[in-house]
C-alpha positions in Angstrom: 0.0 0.0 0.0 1.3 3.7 -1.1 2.0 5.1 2.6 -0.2 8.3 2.1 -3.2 8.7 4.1 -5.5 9.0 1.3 -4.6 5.4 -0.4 -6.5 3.9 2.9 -10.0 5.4 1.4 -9.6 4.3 -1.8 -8.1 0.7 -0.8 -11.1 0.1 1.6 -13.4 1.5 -1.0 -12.3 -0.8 -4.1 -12.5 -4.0 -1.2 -15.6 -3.3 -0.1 -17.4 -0.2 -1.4 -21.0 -1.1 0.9 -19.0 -2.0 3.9 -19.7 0.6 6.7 -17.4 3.1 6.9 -18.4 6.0 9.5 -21.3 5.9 12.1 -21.7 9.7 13.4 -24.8 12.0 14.5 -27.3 9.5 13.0 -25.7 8.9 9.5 -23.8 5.9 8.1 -21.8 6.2 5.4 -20.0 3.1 3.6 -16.1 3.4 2.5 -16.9 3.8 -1.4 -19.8 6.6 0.0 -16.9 8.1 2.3 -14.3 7.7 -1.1 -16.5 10.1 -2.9 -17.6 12.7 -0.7 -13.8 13.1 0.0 -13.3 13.5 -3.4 -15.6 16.6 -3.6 -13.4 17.6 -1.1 -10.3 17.7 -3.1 -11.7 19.3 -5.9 -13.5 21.7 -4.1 -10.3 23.0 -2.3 -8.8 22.7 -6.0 -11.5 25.0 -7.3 -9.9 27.4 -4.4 -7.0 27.5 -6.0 -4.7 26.0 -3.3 -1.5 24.7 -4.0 0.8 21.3 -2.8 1.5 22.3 0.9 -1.6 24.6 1.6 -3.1 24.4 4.8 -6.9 23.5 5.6 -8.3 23.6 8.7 -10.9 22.0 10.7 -12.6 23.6 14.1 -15.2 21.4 15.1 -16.4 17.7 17.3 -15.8 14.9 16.3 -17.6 13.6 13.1 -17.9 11.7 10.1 -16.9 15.3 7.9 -13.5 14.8 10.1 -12.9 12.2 7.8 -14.5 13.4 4.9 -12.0 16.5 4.7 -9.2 14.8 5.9 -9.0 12.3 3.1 -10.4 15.1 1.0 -7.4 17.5 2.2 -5.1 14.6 1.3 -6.5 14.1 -2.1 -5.3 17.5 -2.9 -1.7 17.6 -1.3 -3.4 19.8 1.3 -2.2 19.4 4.8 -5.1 19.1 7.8 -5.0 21.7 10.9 -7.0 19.9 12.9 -8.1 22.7 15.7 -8.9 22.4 19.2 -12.6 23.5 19.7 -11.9 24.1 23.4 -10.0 26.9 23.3 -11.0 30.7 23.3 -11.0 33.4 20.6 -7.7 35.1 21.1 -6.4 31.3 21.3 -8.3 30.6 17.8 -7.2 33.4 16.3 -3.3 32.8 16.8 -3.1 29.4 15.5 -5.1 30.1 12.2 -2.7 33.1 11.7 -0.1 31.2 12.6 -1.0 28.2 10.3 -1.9 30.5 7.6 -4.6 28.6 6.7 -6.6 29.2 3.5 -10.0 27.6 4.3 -11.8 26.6 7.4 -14.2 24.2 7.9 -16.3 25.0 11.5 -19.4 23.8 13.3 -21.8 25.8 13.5 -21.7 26.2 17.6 -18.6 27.9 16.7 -19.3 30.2 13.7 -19.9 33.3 15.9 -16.4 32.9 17.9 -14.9 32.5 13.8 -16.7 35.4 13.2 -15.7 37.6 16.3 -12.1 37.1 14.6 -12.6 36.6 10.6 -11.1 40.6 10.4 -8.0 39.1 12.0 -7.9 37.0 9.5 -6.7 37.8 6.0 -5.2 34.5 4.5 -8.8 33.1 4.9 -10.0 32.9 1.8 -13.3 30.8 2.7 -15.3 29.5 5.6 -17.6 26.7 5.0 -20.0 26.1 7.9 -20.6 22.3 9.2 -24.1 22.5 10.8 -26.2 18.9 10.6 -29.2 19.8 12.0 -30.0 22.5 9.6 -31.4 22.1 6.4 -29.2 24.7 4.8 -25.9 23.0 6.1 -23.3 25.2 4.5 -20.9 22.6 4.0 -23.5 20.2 2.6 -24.1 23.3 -0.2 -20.5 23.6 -0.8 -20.1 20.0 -1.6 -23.0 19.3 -3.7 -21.7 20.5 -6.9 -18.3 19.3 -6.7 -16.3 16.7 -9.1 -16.9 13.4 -7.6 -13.5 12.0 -9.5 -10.4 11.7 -7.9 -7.6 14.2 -8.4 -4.4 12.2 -7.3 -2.5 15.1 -6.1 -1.6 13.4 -3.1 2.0 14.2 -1.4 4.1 11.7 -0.7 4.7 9.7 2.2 7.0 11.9 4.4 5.4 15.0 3.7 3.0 17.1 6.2 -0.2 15.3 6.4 -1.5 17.1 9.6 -0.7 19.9 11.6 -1.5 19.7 15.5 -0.8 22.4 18.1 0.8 21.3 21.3 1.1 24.6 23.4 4.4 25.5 24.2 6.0 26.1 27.9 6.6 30.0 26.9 2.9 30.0 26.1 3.5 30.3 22.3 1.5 27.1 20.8 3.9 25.3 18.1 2.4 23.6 15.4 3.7 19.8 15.1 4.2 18.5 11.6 2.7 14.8 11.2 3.6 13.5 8.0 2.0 10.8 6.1 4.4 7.6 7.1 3.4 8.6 11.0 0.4 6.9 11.2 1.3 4.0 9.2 4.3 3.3 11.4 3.0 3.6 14.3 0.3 1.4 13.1 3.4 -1.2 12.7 4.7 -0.4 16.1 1.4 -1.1 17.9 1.0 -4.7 15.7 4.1 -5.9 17.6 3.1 -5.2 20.8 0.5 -7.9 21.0 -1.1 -8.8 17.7 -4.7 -9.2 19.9 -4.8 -6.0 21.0 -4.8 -4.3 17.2 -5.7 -7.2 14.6 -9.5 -6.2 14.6 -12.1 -8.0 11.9 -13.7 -5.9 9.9 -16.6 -6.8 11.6 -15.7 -5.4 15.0 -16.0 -2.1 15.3 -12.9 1.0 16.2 -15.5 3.8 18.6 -13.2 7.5 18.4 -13.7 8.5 21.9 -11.0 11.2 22.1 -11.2 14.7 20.2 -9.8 14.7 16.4 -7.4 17.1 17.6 -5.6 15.0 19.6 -2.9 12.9 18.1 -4.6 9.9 20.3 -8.2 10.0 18.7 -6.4 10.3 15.3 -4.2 7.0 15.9 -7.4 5.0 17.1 -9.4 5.8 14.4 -6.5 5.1 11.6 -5.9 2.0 13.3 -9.6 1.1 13.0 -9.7 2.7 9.4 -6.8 0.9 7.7 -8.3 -2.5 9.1 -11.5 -1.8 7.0 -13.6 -1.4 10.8 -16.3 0.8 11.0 -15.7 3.9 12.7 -18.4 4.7 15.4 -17.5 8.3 16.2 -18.3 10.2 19.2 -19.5 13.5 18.9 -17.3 14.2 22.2 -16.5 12.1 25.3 -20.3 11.1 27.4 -20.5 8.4 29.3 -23.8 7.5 29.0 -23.7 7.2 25.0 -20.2 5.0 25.4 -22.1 2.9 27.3 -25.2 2.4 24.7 -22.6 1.9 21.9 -20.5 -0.7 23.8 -24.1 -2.4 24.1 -24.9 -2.1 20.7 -21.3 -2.8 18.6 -18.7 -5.2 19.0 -16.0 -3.2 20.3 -12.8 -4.8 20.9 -10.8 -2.6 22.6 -11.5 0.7 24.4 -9.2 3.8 24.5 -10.2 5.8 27.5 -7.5 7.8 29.5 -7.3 7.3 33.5 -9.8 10.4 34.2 -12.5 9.0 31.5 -12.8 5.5 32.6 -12.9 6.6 36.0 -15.9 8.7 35.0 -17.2 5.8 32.9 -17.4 3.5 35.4 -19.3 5.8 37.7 -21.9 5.7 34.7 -25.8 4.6 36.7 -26.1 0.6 34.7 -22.0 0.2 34.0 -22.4 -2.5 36.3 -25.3 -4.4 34.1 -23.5 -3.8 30.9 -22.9 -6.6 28.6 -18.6 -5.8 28.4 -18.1 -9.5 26.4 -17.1 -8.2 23.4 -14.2 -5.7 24.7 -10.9 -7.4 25.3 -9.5 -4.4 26.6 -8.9 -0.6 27.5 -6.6 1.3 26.4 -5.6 3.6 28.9 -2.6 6.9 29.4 -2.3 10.4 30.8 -1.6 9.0 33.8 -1.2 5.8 35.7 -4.0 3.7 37.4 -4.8 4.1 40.8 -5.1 0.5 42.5 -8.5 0.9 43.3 -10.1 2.4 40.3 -7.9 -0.7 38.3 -10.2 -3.4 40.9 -13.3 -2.0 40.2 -12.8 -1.6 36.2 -11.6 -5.3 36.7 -14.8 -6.6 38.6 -17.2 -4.3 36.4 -15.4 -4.8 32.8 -13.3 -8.7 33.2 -11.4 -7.3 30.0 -7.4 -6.9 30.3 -5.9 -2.9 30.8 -3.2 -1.4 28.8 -1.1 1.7 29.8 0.6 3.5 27.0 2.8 6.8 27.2 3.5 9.3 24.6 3.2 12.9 23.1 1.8 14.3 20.1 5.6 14.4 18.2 6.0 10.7 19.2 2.8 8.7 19.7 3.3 5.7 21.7 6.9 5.4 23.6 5.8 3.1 26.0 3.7 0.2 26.9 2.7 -1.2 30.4 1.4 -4.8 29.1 -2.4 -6.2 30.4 -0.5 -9.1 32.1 1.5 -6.7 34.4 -2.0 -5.2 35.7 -2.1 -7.0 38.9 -3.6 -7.1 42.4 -2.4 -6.1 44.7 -0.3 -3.7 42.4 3.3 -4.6 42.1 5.5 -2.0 41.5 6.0 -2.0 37.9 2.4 -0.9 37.7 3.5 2.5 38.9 5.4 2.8 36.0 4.4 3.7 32.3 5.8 0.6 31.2 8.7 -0.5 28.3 10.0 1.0 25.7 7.9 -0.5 22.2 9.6 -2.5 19.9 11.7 0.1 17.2 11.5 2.8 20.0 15.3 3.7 21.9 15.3 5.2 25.0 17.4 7.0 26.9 17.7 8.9 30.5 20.2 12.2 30.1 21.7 14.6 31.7 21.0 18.6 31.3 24.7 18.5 29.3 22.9 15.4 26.8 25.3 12.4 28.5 23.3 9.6 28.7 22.5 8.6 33.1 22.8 4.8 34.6 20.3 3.0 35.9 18.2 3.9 38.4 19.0 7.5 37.8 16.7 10.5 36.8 16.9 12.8 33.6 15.1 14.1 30.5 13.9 11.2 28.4 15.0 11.3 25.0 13.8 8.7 22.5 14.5 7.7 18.9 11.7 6.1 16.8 10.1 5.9 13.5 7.3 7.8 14.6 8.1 11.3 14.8 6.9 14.4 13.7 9.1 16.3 11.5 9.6 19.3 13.6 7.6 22.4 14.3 5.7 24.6 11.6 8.2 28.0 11.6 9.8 27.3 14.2 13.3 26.2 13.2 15.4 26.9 16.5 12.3 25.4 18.3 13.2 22.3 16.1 16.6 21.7 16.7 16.3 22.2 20.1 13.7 19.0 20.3 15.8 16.8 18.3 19.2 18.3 20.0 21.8 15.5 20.1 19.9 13.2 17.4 17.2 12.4 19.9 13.7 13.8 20.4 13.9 15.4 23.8 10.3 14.9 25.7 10.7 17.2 28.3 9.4 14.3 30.9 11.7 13.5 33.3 12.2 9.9 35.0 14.1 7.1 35.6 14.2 3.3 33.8 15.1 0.5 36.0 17.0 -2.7 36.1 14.2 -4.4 34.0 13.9 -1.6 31.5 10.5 -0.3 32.8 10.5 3.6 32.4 9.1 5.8 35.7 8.3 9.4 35.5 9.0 10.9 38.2 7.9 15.0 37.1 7.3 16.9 34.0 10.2 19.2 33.1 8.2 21.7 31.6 5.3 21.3 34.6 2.9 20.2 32.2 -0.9 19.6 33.7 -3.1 16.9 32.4 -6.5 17.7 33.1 -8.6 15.6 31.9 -6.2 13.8 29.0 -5.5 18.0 28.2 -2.1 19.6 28.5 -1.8 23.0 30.1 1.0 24.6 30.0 1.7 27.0 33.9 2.9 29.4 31.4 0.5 30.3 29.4 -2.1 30.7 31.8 0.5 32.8 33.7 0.7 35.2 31.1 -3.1 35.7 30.7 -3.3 36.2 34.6 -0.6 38.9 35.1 -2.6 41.0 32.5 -5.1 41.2 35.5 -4.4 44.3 37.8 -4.7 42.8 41.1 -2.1 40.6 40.2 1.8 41.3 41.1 3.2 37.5 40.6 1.6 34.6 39.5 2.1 30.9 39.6 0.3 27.9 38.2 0.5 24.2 39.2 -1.4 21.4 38.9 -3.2 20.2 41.9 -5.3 16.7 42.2 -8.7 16.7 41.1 -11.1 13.4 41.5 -12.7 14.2 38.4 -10.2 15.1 36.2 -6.9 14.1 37.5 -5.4 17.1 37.9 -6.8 21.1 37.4 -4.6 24.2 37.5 -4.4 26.4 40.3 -2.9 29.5 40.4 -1.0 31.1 43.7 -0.5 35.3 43.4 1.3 37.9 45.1 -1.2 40.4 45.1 -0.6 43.9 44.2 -0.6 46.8 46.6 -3.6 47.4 47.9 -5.7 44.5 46.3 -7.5 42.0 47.5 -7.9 38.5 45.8 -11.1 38.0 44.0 -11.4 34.2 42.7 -14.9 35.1 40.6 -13.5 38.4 38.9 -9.9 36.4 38.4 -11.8 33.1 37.0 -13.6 35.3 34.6 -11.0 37.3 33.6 -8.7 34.0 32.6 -11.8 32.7 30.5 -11.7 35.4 28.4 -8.7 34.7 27.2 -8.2 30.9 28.1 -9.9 27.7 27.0 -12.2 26.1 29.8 -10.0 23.7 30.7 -7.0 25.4 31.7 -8.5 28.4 33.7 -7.5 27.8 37.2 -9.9 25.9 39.4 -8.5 27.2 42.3 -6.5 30.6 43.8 -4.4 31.5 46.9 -3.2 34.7 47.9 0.6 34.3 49.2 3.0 36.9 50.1 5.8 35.3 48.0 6.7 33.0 45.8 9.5 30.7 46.6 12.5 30.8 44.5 15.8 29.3 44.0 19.4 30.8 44.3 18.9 32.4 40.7 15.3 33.5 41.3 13.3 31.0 39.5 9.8 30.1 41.0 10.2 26.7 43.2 6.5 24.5 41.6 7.2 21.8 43.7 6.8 23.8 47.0 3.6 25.0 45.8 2.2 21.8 44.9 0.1 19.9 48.0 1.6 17.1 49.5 -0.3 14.2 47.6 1.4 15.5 44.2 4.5 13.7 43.4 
């Protein structure tokens, strides 16, 4: 098969044209269906006049018209920025300047926050509104008319399929370049972990439980896609409707992150679900707690599979269903081993490689990497310093190779299975003019995992506020990384060479 991300469409559709392809918001659409309409996406960006390389991007849920434009974008040697819908105006606003995008496809819900912006905006040469509940959909209009024939200008295999933004620790979001060959190797990578856990009939079905802007719900559903599986897409995470679907398909395997299934299985009727069909959860963001891992086990009887990575390098790591066990042993606080293909290495801050047992940056070397950062050269080099990809995690691997994080050099929260970055919200906060000096941590949540929270010096004279500072941030800040919580302190503690001590600020419990 020709390693672009188009040939998987047209593959499935010339095997089996009336097989189901996408299952989404009440429609089902069959691979040779899906072919087409994806053609009428080439040629309508075409008609644009967009070049090899141009960017296209895509602020919406999750959806079968992800897929549509995606394979569409492909078709034409377009390359996907796949938005987060989270985030706020000002946030929106940077990466589609930034991305220089040429068309955007966006639900309807967020039309007016396009809007609010589109003057900011001059590189946009067309917005095509996604709205399935009207009549009028826009991008059902734009479509209609469109060559249904194939225009074969795809890129080839190691060029920039997709563009994703991982925000960066100065607050400046940096897009990562996902070329064509990514998902296909990491496709390989996963088959040699366990074959079971991947090799899916095409009767079983692949349900996209994570948002299409994360590199995770991407990988799930190409795995799903180039094994001919229906897709059953989620519109966005709800436990509820996971739990009807798991009822109604057969779903092998379940990617949920620690913070979902822990929600899931809180769910009124998990425990009278009918589970036989999953063989296993796929699980990351965080490890899982001993007690959350005994009731999955007594509620789902399927096996649990931890995996680590990052949106430059997929899956690093893999903490096997057989080394889930009760009472945990140790290993199961770890993320797991490195895959099969993937090197891995503990260093120094100088880039010499640490013994055993010893904690450092992990670096890693694998065939699944992004090719660097859109525009951001030095940002680039800096990553791969050395000729490995730096992660900015910090940890240790033991005696038996088993790889233990131990802190996030760049302080990274995950709330929820979403990275926020202390910095960014930093910056929106000392805008506010109550606030002297600001920093943000993450702090345990039961819901979510973690949440931010934000400790201030308080200018002279002011008094802390949490309602005014909340709103403030969420102008400005998606919802998800706008502080949960504030505290008033008179200082922040520093080091020797003034820079702000996190780990004193953090409670106790975080480690």
């Amino acid at each position: 098969m020709d390693r672009t991300i188009p040939t998987v469409v047209r593959e499935n559709a010339r095997r089996s044209p009336d097989s189901t392809a996408t299952i989404s918001q009440g429609r089902t659409s069959t691979w040779g269906e899906l072919d087409v309409a994806s053609n009428r996406v080439a040629n309508g960006l075409r008609n644009l006049g967009l070049e090899q390389g141009a960017r296209v991007a895509f602020l919406g849920k999750n959806s079968d018209r992800w897929f549509e434009i995606l394979f569409g974008t492909g078709k034409a040697g377009a390359v996907l920025v796949s938005v987060n819908w989270r985030l706020a105006a000002p946030e929106l606003q940077f990466l589609l300047e930034d991305s220089e995008s040429q068309i955007l496809f966006v639900d309807g819900e967020f039309a007016p926050t396009v809007e609010s912006i589109r003057a900011q905006l001059p590189l946009l040469l067309q917005i095509v509104v996604i709205d399935s509940e009207l009549d009028d959909d826009g991008y059902v209009q734009w479509a209609a008319g469109l060559d249904t024939t194939d225009p074969e200008l795809d890129s080839s295999p190691g060029d920039d399929a997709i563009q994703l933004y991982t925000s960066g620790t100065t607050g400046r979001p940096k897009g990562a370049l996902v070329p064509h060959t990514y998902l296909f190797e990491n496709f390989r990578l996963m088959a040699t972990i366990k074959s079971e856990y991947w090799k899916w009939d095409p009767t079983e079905s692949a349900v996209v439980t994570a948002p299409l802007f994360h590199i995770g719900g991407i990988n799930w559903a190409f795995i799903g896609a180039i094994q001919g599986c229906p897709l059953v897409i989620m519109r966005e995470f709800d436990p509820v409707v996971l739990l009807n679907l798991v009822s109604e398909y057969p779903v092998p395997a379940l990617p949920l992150v620690t913070p979902m299934l822990q929600i899931f299985l809180n769910t009124p009727g998990v425990e009278e679900a009918d589970f036989s069909s999953v063989r296993y959860v796929v699980y990351g963001a965080s490890p899982i707690p001993p007690g959350l891992l005994r009731k999955a086990l007594d509620v789902m009887g399927c096996g649990f599979v931890q995996m680590y990575g990052a949106t430059e390098s997929t899956i690093v790591t893999v903490l096997d269903a057989d080394e889930h066990q009760l009472p945990p042993v140790p290993r199961m606080l770890s993320v797991g081993r490195p895959m099969d293909g993937v090197e891995l290495v503990v260093l120094d801050p100088d880039g010499n490689e640490l013994p055993t047992g010893e904690i450092g940056e992990l670096a890693i070397k694998s065939p699944v990497l992004t090719t660097g950062y859109w525009h951001l050269p030095e940002a680039t080099s800096e990553a791969f310093r050395g000729g490995w990809f730096h992660t900015g995690d910090a940890g240790y691997v033991d005696e038996a190779g088993y790889v233990f994080l131990k802190d996030r050099v760049k302080d990274t929260i995950i709330s929820g299975g979403e990275n926020v970055y202390p910095a960014e919200v930093e910056n929106v906060l000392y805008d506010h003019p109550s606030v002297k000096e600001v920093a943000v941590v993450g702090v345990p949540d039961e819901r979510w995992g973690e949440v931010p929270k934000a400790f201030i010096v308080l200018a002279p004279g002011s008094e802390i506020d949490e309602e005014e500072l909340r709103a403030f941030a969420a102008e400005h800040l998606a919802k998800f990384k706008v502080p949960r919580h504030f505290s008033a302190v008179a200082a922040l503690p520093r080091n020797a060479s003034g820079k702000v001590l996190r780990r004193e600020l953090r409670v106790p419990a975080d480690v």
